[in-house]
C-alpha positions as CSV (number, residue, x, y, z in Angstrom):
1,X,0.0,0.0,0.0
2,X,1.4,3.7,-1.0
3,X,1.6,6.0,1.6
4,X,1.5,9.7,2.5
5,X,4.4,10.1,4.8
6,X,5.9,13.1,6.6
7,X,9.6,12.6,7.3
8,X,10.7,15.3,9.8
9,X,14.9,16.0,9.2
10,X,14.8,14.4,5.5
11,X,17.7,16.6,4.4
12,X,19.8,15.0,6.9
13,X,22.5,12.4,7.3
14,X,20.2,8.9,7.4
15,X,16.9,11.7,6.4
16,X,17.8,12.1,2.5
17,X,18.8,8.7,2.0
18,X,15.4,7.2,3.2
19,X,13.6,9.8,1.6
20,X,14.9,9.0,-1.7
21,X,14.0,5.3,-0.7
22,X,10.4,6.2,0.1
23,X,9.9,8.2,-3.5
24,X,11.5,5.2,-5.5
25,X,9.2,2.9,-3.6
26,X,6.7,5.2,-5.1
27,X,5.5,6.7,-1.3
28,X,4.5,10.3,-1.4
29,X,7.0,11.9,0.8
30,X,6.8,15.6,2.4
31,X,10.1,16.7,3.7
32,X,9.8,19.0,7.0
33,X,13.5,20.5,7.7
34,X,15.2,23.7,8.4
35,X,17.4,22.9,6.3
36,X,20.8,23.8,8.9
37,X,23.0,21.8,6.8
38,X,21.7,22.9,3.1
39,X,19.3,21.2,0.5
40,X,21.8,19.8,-1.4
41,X,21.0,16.6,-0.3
42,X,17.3,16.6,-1.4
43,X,18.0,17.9,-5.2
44,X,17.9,14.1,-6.8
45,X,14.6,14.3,-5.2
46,X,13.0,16.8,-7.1
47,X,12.4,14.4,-10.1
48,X,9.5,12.7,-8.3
49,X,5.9,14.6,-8.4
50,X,5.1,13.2,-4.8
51,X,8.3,15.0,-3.3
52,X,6.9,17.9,-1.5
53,X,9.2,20.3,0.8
54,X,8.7,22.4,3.6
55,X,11.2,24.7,5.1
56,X,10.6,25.1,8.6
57,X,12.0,24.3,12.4
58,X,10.5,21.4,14.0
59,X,10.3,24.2,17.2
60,X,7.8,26.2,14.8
61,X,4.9,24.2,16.1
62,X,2.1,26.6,14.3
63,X,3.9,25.9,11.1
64,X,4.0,22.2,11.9
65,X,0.5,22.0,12.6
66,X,-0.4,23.5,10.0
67,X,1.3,21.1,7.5
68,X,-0.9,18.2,9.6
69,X,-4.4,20.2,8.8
70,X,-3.3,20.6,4.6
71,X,-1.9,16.8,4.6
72,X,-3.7,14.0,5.2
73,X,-0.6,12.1,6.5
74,X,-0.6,8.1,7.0
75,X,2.7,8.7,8.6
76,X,5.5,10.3,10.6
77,X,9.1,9.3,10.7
78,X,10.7,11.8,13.1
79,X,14.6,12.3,12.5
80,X,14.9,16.1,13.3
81,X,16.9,16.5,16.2
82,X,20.3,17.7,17.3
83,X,22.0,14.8,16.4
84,X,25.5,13.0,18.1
85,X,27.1,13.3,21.9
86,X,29.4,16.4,20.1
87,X,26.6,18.6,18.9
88,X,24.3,18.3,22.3
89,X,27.0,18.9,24.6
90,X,28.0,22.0,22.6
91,X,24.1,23.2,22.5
92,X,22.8,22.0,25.6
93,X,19.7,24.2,26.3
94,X,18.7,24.0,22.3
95,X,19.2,19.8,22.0
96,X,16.6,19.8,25.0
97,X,14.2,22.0,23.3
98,X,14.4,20.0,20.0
99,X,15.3,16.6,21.1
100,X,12.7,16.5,23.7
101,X,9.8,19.2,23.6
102,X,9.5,19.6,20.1
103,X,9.3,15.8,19.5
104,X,6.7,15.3,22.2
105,X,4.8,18.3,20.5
106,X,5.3,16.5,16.6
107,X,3.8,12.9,18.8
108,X,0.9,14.9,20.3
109,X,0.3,16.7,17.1
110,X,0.8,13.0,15.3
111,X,-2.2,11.5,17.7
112,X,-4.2,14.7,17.0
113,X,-4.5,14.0,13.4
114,X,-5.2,10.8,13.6
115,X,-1.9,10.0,11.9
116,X,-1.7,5.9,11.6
117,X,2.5,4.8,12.3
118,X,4.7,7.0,13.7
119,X,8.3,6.1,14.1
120,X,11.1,7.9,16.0
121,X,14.1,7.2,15.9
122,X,16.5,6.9,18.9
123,X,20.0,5.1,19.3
124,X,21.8,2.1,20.8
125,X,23.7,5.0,22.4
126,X,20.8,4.3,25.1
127,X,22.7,1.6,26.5
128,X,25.8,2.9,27.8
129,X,28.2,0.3,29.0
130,X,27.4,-3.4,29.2
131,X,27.0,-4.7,32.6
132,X,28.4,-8.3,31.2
133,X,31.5,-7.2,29.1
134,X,31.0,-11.1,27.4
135,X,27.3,-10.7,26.7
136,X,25.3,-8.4,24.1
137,X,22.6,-6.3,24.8
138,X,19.1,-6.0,23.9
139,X,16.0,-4.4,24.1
140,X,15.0,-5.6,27.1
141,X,18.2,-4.6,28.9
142,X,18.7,-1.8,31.5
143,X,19.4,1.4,29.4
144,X,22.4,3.4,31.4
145,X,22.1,6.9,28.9
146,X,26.0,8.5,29.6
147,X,25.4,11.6,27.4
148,X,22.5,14.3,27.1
149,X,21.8,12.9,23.8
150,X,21.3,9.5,24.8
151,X,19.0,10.7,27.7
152,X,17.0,13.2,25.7
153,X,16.0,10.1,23.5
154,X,15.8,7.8,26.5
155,X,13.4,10.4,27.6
156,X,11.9,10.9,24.8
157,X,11.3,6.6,23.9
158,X,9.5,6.7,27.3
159,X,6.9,9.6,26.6
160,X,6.1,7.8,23.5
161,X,5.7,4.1,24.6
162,X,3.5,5.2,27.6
163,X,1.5,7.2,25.4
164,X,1.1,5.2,22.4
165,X,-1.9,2.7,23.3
166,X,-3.7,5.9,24.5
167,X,-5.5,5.7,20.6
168,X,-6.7,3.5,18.9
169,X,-5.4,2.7,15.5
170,X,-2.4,4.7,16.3
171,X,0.9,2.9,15.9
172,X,4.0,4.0,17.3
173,X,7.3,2.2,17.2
174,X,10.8,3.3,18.6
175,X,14.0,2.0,16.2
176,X,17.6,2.2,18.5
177,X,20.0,3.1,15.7
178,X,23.2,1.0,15.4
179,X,26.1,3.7,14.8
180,X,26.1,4.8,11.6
181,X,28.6,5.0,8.7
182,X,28.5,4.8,4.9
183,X,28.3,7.6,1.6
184,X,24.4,9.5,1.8
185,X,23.3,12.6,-0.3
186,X,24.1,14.4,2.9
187,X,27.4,13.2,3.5
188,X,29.1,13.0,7.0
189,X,32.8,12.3,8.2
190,X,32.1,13.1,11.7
191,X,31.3,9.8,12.5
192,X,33.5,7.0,13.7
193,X,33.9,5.0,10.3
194,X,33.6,7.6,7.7
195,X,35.9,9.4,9.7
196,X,38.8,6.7,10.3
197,X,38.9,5.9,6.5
198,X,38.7,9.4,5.5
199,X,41.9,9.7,7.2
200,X,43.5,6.2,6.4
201,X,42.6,7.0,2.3
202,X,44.2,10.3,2.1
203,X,46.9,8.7,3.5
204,X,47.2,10.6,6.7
205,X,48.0,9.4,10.6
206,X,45.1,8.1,12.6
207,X,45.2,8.5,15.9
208,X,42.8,6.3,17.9
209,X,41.8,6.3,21.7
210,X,40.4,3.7,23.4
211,X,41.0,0.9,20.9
212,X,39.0,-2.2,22.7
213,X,35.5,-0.4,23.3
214,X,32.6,-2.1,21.1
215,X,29.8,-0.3,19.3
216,X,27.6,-2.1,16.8
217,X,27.9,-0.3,13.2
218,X,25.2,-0.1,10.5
219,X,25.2,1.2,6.9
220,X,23.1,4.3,6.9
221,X,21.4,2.6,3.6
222,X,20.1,-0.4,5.9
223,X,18.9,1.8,8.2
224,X,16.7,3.3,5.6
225,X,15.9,0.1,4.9
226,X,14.8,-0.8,8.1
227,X,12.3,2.0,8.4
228,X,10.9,0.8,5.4
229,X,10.3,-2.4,6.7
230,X,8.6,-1.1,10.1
231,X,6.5,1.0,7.3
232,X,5.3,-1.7,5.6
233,X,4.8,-4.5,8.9
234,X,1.5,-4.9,10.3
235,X,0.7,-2.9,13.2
236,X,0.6,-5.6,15.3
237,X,3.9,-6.3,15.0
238,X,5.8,-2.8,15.5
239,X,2.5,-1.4,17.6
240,X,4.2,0.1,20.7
241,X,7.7,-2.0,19.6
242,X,11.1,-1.1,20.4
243,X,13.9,-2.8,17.7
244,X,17.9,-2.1,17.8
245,X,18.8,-1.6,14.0
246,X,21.7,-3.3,12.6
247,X,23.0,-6.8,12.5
248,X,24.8,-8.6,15.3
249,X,27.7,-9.4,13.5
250,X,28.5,-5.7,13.1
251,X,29.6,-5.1,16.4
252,X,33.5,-3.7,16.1
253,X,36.3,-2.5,18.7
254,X,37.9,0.6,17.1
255,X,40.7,-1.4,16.1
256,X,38.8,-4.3,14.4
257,X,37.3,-1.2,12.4
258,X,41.1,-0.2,11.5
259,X,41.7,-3.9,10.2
260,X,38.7,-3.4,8.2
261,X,40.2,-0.6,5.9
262,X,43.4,-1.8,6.0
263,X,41.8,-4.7,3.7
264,X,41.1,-1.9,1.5
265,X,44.3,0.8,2.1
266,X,47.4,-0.8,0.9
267,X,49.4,1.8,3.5
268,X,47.8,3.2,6.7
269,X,49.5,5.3,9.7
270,X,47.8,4.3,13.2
271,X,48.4,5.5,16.7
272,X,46.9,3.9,19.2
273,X,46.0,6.1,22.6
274,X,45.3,4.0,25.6
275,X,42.2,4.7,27.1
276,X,41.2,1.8,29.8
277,X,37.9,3.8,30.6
278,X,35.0,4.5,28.0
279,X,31.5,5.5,29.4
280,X,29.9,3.9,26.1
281,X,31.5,0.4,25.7
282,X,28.1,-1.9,24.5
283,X,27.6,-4.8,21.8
284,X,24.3,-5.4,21.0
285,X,22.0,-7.8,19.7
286,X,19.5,-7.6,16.6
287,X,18.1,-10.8,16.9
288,X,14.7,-9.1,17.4
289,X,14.3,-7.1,14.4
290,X,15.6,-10.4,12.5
291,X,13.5,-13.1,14.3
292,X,10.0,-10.5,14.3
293,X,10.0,-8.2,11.0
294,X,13.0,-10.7,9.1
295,X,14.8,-7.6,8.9
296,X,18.8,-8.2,8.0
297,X,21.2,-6.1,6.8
298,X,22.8,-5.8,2.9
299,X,26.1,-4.2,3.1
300,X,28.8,-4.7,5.9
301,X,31.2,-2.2,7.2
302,X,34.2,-2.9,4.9
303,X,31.5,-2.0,2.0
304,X,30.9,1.4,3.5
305,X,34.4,1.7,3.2
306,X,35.3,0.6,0.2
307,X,32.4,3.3,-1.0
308,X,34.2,6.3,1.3
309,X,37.3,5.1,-1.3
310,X,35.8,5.4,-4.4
311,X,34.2,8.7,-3.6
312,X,37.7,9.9,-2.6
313,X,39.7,8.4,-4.8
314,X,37.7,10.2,-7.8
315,X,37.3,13.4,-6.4
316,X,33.9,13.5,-6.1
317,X,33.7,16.2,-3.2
318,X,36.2,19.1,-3.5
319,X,37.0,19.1,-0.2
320,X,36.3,16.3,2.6
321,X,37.3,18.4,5.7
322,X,34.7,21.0,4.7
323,X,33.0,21.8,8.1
324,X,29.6,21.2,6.6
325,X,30.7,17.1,6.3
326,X,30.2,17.4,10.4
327,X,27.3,18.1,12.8
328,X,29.2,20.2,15.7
């Protein structure tokens, strides 16, 4: 079934690659975004007539509602935030407003309008260290937030699952993001895998702190993916649901990601920087997603890098450390 979907933050980082997954699906898609980071990332979208933009904050609720009232919406992906530990910490008072008011306001204003799946999407961040440095994590473990942006969504995933059976025919359904690397429309080298082989490829020193924490990884491209999937489940399944994103065997130590791209960059430069204590040390497990929606993942992390490669190695953006390729 096509749907009318609102995706708040669709010029983003993960936003513009699903968006252009929704269109090719052939979903009508209306892009809500402020656009903090530029458009370019939406231009490819422009071919579709079911592409609709709408410049705007997501703190500009009388704007927001008023897209609601001219759109009969089936449903609402919220990815607007200030995104990543860096950017939070840096803005504290604003990632509060935005993480957590304005996305209770788009929820409320979701239930209003009688809107039918709403998905928000949160992060595996949640879970802070592992209690059992063996074991894996899940969505039924305790979740330990060790950053303001991790308990603004913590926060935020609680408001929503309390309140989501309040309605019926509403469906809301919280997805923990794995971290995410790989090339997007919007692109990003801030982030822990784009960023080491950013480095690594242009042949430069990489210094690394910290080398044995874990963090599961996920190709921003299956994460699209995955909200597709949620999208087009029955509501029984994802009604009120919380699912990690990614794919268990995607859990790396820093230095398991530096093997990766050294499969892939003949020469690399590495320091390592001990570090024996890391607030955020987690692996996690995506059996759920697998077992309950038969969600699994298509590219692995030494594909996201050998894409990061290609696009350097031809030039394709003028200048990598450009400030705008980072979110703080």
């Amino acid at each position: 079934m096509k749907m009318n979907i609102l995706v708040t933050g669709g010029a983003g980082y993960i936003g513009s690659s699903l968006v252009a997954l929704l269109l090719s699906k052939g979903h009508k898609v209306t892009v809500f975004d402020n656009l903090s980071f530029g458009g370019e990332s939406l231009l490819g979208s422009l071919i579709y007539p079911d592409f609709k933009f709408v410049k705007g904050d997501i703190s500009d609720f009388k704007l927001l509602e008023s897209v609601f009232a001219k759109n009969k919406f089936d449903a609402v992906v919220h990815l607007a935030a200030i995104v990543g530990d860096p950017a939070c910490a840096k803005h504290p008072e604003l990632a509060k407003k935005v993480n957590y008011d304005c996305s209770v306001n788009l929820f409320d204003t979701a239930v209003k309008y009688k809107i039918k799946r709403f998905i928000f999407a949160s992060t595996c961040s949640n879970y802070g260290k592992m209690q059992d440095p063996n074991g894996y994590v899940d969505e039924t473990s305790p979740l330990s937030p060790v950053s303001l942006y991790a308990e603004l969504k913590v926060k935020t995933e609680k408001y929503i699952l309390e309140n989501h059976g309040k309605n019926n025919g509403f469906s809301a359904t919280v997805l923990r993001f794995a971290t995410v690397y790989g090339v997007s429309p919007r692109m990003r080298f801030d982030l822990t895998v784009n960023e080491f082989a950013k480095e690594l490829i242009l042949g430069r020193e990489l210094v690394v702190f910290g080398e044995q924490f874990w963090r599961p990884y996920c190709h921003v491209q299956d994460i699209a993916l995955a909200v597709l999937k949620v999208l087009e489940s029955s509501a029984d399944k994802v009604s009120g649901n919380v699912f990690n994103v990614g794919d268990t065997a995607e859990n790396y130590q820093k230095q398991l990601i530096v093997d990766a791209i050294r499969e892939v960059v003949a020469d690399v430069k590495v320091k390592y920087v001990k570090k024996n204590e890391d607030p955020r040390d987690y692996r996690v497990s995506f059996k759920k997603i697998n077992d309950e929606l038969g969600f699994t993942v298509t590219k692995k992390l030494i594909d996201g890098v050998k894409e990061i490669k290609f696009v350097l190695d031809n030039n394709f953006l003028s200048n990598p450390d450009d400030a705008k390729y980072k979110n703080a």
